[in-house]
C-alpha positions, 0 to 999 in steps of 0.5 A: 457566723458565716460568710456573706452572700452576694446580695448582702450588704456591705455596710448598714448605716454607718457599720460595715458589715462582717459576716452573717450570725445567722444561716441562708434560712434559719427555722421561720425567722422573719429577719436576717442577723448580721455582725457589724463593727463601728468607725471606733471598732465597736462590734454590734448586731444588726437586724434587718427586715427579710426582703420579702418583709413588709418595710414598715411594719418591721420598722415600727416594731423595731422601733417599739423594742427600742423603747423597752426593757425587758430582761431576755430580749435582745436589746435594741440601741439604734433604729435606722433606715429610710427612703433609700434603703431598708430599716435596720436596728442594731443590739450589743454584740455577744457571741450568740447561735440561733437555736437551730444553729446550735442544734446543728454544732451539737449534733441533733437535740439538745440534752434533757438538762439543758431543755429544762433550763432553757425552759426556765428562763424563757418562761421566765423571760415571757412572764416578766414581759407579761406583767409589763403589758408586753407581748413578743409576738414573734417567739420562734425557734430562730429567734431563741439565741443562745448565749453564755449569759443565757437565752436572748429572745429576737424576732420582737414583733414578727406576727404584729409585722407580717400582717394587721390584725383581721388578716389571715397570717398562715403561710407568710414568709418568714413565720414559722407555721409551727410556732404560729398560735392558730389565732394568730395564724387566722389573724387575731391580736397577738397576746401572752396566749400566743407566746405560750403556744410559740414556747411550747413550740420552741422547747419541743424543737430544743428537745426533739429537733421538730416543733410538732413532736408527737406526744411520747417523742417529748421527755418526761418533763415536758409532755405535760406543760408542752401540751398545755402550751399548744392547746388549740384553744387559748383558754386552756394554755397556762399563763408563762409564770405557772410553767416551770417555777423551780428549775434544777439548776446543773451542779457546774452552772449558776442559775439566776433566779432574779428576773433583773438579769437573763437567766445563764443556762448550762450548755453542751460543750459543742455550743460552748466550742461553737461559741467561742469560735465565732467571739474569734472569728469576730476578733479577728475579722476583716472587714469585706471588700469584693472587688465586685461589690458596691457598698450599698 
């Protein structure tokens, strides 16, 4: 949670806005995460289109998260907007860091227990939207927010939003190069293959705090699957369901293993500490008025 800038709005829709949940400029993300409280003091989630983001195209992709139900992403309840002012979709509030954010509180890193778990339940997350016939299309280190019910995927959409297919995508603001699958950089149909080169990406930022590690930086568990994942050629990436099928869960952290619900994952006590003081940061936030401001 940070504090808001001068160019951030104060209030969206009907919410007024509290704080940031994100950094100035997370890792690749093509959206900006703000926490918002209603009229009846309900706290939720807004997401917002970076300025440098097609308007439309967000909102569409906004617009198709709201209609489904997948375990592990991050649930769309509201999609707004219009002609005066930028699309936006609101989720249930938790207290929740993005991936690089919780690199950050712990220091670098994080342990090769948790990277293992996390590798699970992302890989099982993928899997199930694959079977629905669903591509995300926007897997990222930014968009992995950890919470303690476990990882929630953001970002649904971002390559389908940042440029129609047949048109090159590499180098467009708010895409992270390094978890873009080459043929979708070259602007090809984003599908499950893509998501497996984007989860490779994402477990060697977890793992090594890059998300194109050389091979011997990865820990033993991960060369080989990572690998895999990031073959150039999507033909030779596995399928989300083959990878990581029997995670070992930690002696103090229930694993779930039915995919009805996300996947609680162990986490490090500094992202545990980070996270409860946010979930108090938000209790006992006021909502902001500059006098300089103008509600927007």
């Amino acid at each position: 949670m940070e504090a808001l800038h001068r160019d951030d709005p104060l209030r969206v829709g009907a919410y007024s806005v509290l704080a940031r949940l994100d950094a100035e400029a997370e890792l690749g993300s093509p959206e900006r995460l703000f926490i918002v409280r209603g009229g009846d003091g309900d706290t939720l989630i807004a997401r917002l289109p970076r300025p440098d983001t097609d308007p439309t195209r967000w909102a569409i992709e906004a617009e198709g998260a709201r209609r489904l139900s997948v375990p592990g992403f991050l649930g769309v309840r509201e999609v707004g907007g219009g002609p005066a002012e930028l699309p936006w979709c609101t989720a249930p509030y938790v207290p929740a860091l993005p991936l690089p954010a919780a690199l950050r509180a712990h220091g670098g890193p994080l342990p090769g227990p948790v990277v293992r778990a996390l590798a699970a339940a992302l890989a099982r997350t993928l899997a199930t939207a694959h079977a629905q016939g669903v591509t995300h299309a926007g897997l990222s280190p930014a968009a992995v927010l950890l919470t303690a019910d476990g990882p929630r995927l953001s970002c649904f959409g971002a390559v389908r939003a940042a440029a129609p297919d047949g048109e090159h995508r590499s180098g467009l603001p708010g895409l992270d190069s390094g978890s873009l699958a080459p043929e979708q950089a070259a602007g090809g149909r984003p599908r499950p293959p893509g998501d497996v080169y984007a989860l490779g990406a994402v477990l060697s930022y977890a793992a090594t705090g890059h998300t194109v590690p050389e091979r011997d930086e990865l820990p033993g568990f991960l060369r080989e699957p990572v690998t895999a994942c990031l073959s150039r050629d999507s033909a030779r990436r596995p399928q989300a369901q083959q990878l990581f099928p029997h995670p070992e869960p930690a002696a103090h952290a229930a694993t779930v293993l039915d995919t009805a619900t996300p996947s609680p994952i162990p986490l490090p006590a500094s992202v545990v500490v980070a996270l409860a003081h946010q979930s108090a940061q938000v209790l006992a936030a006021e909502l902001p008025v500059p006098a300089h401001r103008i509600d927007r």
